[in-house]
TORKOL-4160 file (C-alpha; in steps of 0.2 Angstrom, whole numbers, padded with zeros to 4 digits, m for minus):
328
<pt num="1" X="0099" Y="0016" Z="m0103"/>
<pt num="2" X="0088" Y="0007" Z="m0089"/>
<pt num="3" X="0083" Y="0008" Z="m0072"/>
<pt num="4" X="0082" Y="m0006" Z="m0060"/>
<pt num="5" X="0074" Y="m0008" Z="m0045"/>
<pt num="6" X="0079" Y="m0018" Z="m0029"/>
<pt num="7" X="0069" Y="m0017" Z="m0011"/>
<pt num="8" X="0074" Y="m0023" Z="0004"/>
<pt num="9" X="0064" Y="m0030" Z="0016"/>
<pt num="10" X="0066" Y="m0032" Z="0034"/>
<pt num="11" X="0061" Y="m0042" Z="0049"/>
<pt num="12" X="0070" Y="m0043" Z="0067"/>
<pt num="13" X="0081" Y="m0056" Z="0070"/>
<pt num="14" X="0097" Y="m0062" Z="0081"/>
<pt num="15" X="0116" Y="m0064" Z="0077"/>
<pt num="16" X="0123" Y="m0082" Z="0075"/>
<pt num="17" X="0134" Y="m0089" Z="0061"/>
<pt num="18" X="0127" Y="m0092" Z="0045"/>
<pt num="19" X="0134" Y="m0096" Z="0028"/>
<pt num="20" X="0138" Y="m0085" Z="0014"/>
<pt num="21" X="0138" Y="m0080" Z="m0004"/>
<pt num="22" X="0138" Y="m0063" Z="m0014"/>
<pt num="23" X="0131" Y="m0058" Z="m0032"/>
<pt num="24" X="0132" Y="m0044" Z="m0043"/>
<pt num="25" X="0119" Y="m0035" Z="m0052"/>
<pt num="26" X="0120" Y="m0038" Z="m0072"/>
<pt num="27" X="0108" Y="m0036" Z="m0087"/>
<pt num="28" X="0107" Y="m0057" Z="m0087"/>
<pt num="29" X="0114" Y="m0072" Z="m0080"/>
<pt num="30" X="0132" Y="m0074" Z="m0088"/>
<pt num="31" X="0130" Y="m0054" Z="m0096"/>
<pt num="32" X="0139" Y="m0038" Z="m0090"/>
<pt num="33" X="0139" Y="m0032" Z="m0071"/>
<pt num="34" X="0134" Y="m0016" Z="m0067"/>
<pt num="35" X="0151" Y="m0005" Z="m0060"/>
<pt num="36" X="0154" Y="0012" Z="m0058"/>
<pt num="37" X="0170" Y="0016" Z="m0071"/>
<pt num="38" X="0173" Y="0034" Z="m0066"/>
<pt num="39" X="0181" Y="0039" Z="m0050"/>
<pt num="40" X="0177" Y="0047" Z="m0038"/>
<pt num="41" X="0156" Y="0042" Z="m0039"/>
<pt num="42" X="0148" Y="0061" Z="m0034"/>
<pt num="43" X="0131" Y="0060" Z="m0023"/>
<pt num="44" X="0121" Y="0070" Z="m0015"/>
<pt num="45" X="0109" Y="0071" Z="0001"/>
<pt num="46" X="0091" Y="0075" Z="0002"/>
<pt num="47" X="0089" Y="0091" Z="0016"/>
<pt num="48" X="0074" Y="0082" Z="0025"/>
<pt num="49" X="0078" Y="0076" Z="0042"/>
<pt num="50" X="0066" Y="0065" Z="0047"/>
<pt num="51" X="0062" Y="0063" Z="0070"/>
<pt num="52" X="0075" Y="0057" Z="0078"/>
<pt num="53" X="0090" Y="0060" Z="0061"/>
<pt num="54" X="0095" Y="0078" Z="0057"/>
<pt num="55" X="0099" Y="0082" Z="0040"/>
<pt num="56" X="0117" Y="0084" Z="0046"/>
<pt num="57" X="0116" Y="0067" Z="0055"/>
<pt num="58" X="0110" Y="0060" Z="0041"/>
<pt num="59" X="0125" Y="0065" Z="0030"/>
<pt num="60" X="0137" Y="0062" Z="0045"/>
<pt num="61" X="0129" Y="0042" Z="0043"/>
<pt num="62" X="0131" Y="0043" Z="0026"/>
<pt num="63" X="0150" Y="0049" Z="0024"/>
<pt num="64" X="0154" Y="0035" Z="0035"/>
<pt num="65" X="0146" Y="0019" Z="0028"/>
<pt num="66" X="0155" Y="0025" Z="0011"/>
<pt num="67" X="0170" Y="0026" Z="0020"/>
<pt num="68" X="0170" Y="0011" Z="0026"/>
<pt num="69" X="0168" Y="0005" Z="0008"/>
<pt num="70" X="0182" Y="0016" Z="0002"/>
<pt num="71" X="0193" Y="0009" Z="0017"/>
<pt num="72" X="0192" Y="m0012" Z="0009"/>
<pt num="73" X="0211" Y="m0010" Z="0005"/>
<pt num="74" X="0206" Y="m0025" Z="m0011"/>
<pt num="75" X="0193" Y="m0015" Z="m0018"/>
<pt num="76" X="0197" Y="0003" Z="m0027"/>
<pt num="77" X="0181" Y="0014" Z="m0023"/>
<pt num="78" X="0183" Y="0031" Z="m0021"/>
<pt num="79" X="0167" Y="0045" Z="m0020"/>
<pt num="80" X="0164" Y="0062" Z="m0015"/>
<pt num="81" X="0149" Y="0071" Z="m0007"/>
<pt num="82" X="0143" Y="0081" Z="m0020"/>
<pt num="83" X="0131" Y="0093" Z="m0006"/>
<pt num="84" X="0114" Y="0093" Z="0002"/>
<pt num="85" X="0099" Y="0095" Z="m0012"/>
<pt num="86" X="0080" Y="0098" Z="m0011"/>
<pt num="87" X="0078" Y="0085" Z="m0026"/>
<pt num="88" X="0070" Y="0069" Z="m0023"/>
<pt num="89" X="0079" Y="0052" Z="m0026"/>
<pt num="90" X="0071" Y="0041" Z="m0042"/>
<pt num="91" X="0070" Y="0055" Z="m0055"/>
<pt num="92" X="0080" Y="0052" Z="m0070"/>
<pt num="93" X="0091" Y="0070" Z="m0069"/>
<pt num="94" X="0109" Y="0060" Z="m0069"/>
<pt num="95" X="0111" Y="0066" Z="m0049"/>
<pt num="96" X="0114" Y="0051" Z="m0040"/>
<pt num="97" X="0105" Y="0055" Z="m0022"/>
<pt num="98" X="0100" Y="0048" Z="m0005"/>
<pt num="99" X="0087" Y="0055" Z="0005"/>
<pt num="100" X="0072" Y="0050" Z="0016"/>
<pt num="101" X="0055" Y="0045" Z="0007"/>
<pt num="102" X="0039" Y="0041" Z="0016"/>
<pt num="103" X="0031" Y="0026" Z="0011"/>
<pt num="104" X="0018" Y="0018" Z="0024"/>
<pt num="105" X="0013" Y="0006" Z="0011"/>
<pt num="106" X="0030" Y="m0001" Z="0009"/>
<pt num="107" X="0027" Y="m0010" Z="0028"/>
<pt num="108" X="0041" Y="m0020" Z="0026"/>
<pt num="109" X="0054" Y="m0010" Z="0016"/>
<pt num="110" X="0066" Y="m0003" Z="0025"/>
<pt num="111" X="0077" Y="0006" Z="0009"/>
<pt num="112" X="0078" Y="0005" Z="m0011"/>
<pt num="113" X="0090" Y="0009" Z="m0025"/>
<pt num="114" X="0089" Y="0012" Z="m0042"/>
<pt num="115" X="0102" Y="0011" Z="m0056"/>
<pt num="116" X="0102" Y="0020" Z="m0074"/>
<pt num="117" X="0114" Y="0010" Z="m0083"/>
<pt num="118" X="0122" Y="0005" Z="m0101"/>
<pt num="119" X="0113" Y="m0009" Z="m0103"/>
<pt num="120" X="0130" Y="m0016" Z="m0116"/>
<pt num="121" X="0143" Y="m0011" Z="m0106"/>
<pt num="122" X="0133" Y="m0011" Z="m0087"/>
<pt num="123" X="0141" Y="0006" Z="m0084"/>
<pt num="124" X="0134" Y="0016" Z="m0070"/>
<pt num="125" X="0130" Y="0032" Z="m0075"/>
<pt num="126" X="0115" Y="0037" Z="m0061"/>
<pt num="127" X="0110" Y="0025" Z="m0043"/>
<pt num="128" X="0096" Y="0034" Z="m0031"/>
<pt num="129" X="0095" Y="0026" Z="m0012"/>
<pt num="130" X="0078" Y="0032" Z="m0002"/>
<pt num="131" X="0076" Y="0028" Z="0017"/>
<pt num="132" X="0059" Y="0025" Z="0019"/>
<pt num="133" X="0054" Y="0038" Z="0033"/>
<pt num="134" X="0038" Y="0027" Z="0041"/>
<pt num="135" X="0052" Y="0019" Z="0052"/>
<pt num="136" X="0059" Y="0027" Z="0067"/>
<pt num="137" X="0077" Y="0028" Z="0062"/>
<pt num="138" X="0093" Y="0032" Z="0075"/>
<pt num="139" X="0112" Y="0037" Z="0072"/>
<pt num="140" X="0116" Y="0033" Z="0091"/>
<pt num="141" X="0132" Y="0026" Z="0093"/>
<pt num="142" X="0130" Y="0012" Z="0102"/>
<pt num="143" X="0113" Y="0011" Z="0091"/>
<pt num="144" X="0093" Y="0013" Z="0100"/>
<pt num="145" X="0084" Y="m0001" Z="0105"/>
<pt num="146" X="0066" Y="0006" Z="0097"/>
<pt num="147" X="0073" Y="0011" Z="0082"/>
<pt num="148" X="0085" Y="0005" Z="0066"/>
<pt num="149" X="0103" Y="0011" Z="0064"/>
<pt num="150" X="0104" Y="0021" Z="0047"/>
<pt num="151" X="0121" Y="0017" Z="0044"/>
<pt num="152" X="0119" Y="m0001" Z="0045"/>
<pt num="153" X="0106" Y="0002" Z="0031"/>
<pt num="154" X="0115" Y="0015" Z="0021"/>
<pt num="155" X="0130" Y="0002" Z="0022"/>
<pt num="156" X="0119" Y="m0011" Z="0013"/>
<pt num="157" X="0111" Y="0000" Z="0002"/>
<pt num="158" X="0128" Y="0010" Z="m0005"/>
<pt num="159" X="0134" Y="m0010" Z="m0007"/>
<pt num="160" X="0119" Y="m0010" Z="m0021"/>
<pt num="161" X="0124" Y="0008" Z="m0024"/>
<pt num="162" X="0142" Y="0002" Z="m0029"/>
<pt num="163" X="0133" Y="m0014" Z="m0039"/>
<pt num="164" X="0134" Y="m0027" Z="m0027"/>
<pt num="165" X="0119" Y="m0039" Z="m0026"/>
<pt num="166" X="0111" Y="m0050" Z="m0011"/>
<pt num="167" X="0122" Y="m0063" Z="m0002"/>
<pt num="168" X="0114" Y="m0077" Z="0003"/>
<pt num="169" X="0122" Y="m0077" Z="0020"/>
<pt num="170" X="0110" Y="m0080" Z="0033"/>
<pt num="171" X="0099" Y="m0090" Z="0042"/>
<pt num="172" X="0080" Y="m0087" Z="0046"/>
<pt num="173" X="0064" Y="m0096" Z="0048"/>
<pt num="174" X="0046" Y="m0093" Z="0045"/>
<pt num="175" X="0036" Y="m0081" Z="0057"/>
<pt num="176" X="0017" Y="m0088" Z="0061"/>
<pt num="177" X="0011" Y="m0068" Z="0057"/>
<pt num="178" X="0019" Y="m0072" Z="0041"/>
<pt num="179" X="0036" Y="m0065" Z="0032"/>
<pt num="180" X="0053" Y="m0072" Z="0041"/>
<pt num="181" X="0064" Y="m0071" Z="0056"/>
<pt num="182" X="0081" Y="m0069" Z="0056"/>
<pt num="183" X="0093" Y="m0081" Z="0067"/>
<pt num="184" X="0108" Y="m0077" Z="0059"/>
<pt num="185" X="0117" Y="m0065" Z="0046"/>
<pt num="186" X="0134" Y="m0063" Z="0042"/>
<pt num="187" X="0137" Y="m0053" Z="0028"/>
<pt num="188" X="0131" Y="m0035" Z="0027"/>
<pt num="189" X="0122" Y="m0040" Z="0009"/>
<pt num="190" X="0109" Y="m0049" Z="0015"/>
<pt num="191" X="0093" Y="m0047" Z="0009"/>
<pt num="192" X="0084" Y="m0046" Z="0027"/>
<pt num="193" X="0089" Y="m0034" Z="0040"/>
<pt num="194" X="0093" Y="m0040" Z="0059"/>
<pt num="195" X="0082" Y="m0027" Z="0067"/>
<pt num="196" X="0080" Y="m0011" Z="0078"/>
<pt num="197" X="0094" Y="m0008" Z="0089"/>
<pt num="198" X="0108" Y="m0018" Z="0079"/>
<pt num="199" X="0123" Y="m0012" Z="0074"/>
<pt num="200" X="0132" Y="m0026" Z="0069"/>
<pt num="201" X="0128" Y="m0021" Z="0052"/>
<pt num="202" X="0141" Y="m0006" Z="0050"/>
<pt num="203" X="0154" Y="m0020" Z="0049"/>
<pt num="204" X="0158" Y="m0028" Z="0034"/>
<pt num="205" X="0161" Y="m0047" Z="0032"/>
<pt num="206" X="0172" Y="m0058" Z="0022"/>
<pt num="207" X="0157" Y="m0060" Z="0011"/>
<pt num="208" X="0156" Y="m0043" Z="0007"/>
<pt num="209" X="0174" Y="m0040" Z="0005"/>
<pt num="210" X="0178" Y="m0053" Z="m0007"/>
<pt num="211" X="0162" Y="m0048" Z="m0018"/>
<pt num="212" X="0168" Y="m0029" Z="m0019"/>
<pt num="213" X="0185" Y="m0034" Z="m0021"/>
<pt num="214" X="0180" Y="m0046" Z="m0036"/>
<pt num="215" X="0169" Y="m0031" Z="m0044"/>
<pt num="216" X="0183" Y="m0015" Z="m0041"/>
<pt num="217" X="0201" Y="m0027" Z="m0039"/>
<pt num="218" X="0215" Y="m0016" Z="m0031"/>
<pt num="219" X="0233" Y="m0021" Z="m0023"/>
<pt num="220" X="0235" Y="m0037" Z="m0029"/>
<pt num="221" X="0217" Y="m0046" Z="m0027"/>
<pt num="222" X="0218" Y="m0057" Z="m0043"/>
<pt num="223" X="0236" Y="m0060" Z="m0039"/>
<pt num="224" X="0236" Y="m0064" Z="m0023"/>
<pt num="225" X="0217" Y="m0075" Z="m0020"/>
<pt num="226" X="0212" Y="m0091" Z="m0027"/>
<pt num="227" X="0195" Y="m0096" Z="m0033"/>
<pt num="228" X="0184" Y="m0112" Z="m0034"/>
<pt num="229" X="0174" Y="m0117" Z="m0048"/>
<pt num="230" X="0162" Y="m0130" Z="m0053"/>
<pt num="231" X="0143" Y="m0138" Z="m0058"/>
<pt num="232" X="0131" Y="m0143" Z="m0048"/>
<pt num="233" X="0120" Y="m0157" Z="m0054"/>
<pt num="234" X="0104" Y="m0167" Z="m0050"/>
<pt num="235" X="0106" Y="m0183" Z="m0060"/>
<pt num="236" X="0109" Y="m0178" Z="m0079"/>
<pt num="237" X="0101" Y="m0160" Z="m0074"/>
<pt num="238" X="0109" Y="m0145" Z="m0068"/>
<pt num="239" X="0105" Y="m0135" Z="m0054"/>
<pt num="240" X="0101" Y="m0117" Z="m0056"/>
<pt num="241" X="0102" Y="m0105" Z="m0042"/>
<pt num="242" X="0110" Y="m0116" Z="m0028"/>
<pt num="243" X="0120" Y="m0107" Z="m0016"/>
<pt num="244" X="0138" Y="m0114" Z="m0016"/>
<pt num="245" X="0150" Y="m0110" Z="0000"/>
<pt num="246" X="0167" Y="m0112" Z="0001"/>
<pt num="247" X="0173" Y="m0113" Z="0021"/>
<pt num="248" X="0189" Y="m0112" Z="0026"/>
<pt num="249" X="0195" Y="m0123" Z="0038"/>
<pt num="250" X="0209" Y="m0108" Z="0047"/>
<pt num="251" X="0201" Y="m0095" Z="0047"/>
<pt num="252" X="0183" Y="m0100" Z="0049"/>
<pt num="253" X="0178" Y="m0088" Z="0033"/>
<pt num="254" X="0163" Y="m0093" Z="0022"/>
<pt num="255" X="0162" Y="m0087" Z="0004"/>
<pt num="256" X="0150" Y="m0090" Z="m0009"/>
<pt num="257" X="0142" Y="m0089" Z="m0024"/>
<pt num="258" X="0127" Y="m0098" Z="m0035"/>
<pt num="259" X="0126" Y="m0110" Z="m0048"/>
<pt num="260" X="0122" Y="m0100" Z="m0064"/>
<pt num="261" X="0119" Y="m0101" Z="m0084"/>
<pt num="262" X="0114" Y="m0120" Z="m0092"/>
<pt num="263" X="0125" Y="m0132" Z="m0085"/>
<pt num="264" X="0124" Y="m0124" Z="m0066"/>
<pt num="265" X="0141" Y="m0117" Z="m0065"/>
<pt num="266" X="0148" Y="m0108" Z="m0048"/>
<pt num="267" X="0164" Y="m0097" Z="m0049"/>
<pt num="268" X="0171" Y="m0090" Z="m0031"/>
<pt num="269" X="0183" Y="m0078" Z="m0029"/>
<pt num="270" X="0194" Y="m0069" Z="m0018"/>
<pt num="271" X="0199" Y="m0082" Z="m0008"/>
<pt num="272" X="0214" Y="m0084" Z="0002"/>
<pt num="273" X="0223" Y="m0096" Z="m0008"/>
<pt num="274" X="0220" Y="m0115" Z="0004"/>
<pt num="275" X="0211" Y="m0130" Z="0006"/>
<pt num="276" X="0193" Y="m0127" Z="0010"/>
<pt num="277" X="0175" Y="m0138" Z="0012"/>
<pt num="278" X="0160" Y="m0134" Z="m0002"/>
<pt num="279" X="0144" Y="m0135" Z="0005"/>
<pt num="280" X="0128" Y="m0134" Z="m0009"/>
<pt num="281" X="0110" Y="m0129" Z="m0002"/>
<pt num="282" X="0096" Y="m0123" Z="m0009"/>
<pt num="283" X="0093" Y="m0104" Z="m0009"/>
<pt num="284" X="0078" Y="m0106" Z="0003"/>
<pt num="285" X="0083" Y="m0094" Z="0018"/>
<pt num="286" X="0075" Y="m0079" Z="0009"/>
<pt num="287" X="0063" Y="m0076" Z="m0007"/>
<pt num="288" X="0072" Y="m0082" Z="m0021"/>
<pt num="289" X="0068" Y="m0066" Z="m0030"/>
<pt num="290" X="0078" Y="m0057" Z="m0017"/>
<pt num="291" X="0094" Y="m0063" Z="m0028"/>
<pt num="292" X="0088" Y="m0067" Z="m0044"/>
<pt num="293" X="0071" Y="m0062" Z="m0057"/>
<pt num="294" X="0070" Y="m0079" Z="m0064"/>
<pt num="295" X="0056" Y="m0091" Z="m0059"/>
<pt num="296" X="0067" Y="m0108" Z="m0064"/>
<pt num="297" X="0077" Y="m0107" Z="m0048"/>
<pt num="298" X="0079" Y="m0126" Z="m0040"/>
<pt num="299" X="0077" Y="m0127" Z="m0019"/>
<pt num="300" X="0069" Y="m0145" Z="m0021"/>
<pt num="301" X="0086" Y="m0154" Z="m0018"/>
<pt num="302" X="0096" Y="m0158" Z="0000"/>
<pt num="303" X="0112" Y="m0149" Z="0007"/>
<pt num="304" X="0126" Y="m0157" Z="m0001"/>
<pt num="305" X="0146" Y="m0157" Z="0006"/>
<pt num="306" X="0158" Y="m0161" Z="m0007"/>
<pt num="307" X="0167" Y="m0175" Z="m0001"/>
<pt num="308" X="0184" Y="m0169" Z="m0004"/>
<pt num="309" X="0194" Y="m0153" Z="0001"/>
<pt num="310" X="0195" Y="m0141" Z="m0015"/>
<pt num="311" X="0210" Y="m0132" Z="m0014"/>
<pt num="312" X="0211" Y="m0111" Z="m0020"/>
<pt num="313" X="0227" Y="m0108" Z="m0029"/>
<pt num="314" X="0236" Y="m0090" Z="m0027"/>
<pt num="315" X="0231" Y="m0082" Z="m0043"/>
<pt num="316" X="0219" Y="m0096" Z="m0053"/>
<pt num="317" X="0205" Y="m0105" Z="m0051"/>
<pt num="318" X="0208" Y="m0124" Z="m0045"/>
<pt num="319" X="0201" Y="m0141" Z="m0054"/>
<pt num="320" X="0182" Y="m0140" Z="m0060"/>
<pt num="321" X="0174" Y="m0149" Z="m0046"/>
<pt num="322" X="0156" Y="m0157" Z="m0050"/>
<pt num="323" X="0143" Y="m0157" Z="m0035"/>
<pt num="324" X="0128" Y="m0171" Z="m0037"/>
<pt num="325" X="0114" Y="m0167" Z="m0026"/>
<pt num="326" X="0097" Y="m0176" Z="m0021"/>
<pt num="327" X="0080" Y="m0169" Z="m0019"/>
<pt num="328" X="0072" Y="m0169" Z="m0005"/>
């Protein structure tokens, strides 16, 4: 078995429209994704309230970011609370918990999971979530100005939970004090958080949904979406780690994924089955090691627009389609 950590960081920002692209977690480019086989996934919450979240509001946000995973109608997830705990998340005892942990030198983190996992097969067997209590937090409805909505958080974090990685969907730009601001973000995966008072993260996008639907299919998914696939290449070279989106003209839905393995392959998925534009750009609107722990990832080249529409077939994948960028 082995555990894996991811960390989310967070900075404030502002909604606009941004582009997309979702990952899953695996042992290695091109290896095994790390799933959940056995329905439903039990967990259990910490007792600890923290100012401001009671321990029965924090179950109450909980239950209903899962729920709003379980109700993807492409995506099978099912889970049950287990009960309320006195153990801590991160400790290897096969109870998969949430609860709130104070961590003052994590500045910038606003929650964490961890995964024990087959490390052949990726099967889940154990995923821990802390909320790290240094924040003020809120479960207001409408959401609190001064402090950060948990169950836009928990939502993000049960998306790792279920084996979903970062989307690249976003847009932000450097702040002078250092670390980034965000302008923009459309999919409840990304890696940086909007900020206090948001709630536009309890909603998930189409982003989200196709990257769940890919990894627990349900109803027809494979049947009834297409996909796009291709490399991306600079010169003679691929391109690792570029963030591929596919747009759809009709709907206005971005999905996306990342040039990957030797020859800079991209596969998306779960696409209505259409034309649609491919747009290529680097993977430069957070830290690349927010998606991927490799150091050979490529941003040194321009966005790129495929000059032809690539068409989704219902139930396949459409002609290989080859993407030639130039650096900057």
């Amino acid at each position: 078995m082995t555990r894996v950590l991811l960390l989310v960081a967070v900075v404030i920002g502002f909604a606009a429209v941004p582009v997309q692209g979702y990952s899953h977690f695996g042992t290695g480019v091109g290896t095994v994704r790390l799933h959940w086989t056995t329905m439903p996934v039990r967990w259990f919450a910490t007792d600890r309230s923290v100012p401001g979240v009671s321990s029965a509001q924090f179950r109450s946000a909980l239950e209903s970011a899962f729920n709003t995973w379980h109700e993807v109608p492409t995506a099978s997830i099912q889970s049950v609370f287990g009960g309320m705990t006195s153990v801590e998340p991160f400790q290897d005892d096969g109870l998969s918990v949430l609860g709130f942990q104070d961590h003052p030198e994590m500045d910038r983190v606003l929650g964490a999971t961890t995964f024990v996992f087959d490390d052949e097969s990726g099967e889940l067997t154990e995923a821990d979530i802390f909320f790290n209590s240094s924040f003020e937090w809120s479960t207001a409805v409408g959401g609190d100005a001064t402090r950060f909505d948990l169950e836009s958080v928990a939502l993000h974090e049960i998306g790792h939970f279920l084996g979903l990685g970062h989307s690249a969907v976003g847009e932000t730009e450097m702040r002078p004090e250092g670390g980034r601001r965000v302008l923009g973000s459309g999919a409840v995966m990304f890696p940086i958080a909007l900020g206090r008072g948001s709630i536009a993260d309890r909603v998930l996008q189409p982003d989200d949904i196709a990257g769940i639907s890919d990894l627990y299919p349900a109803n027809g998914f494979g049947e009834h979406t297409g996909g796009v696939h291709g490399r991306v290449r600079r010169g003679d070279a691929p391109v690792f780690g570029a963030h591929v989106v596919a747009f759809n003209m009709r709907t206005r839905a971005l999905v996306g994924g990342f040039s990957l393995g030797d020859q800079g392959e991209f596969q998306i998925l779960g696409l209505t089955p259409g034309p649609y534009v491919l747009r290529v750009e680097p993977l430069d609107d957070a830290d690349p090691d927010s998606f991927f722990d490799v150091e050979s990832i490529d941003i040194n080249f321009q966005v790129t627009y495929y000059p032809r529409l690539v068409v989704a077939p219902s139930g396949g994948v459409g002609d290989e389609v080859i993407v030639t960028v130039r650096p900057k």
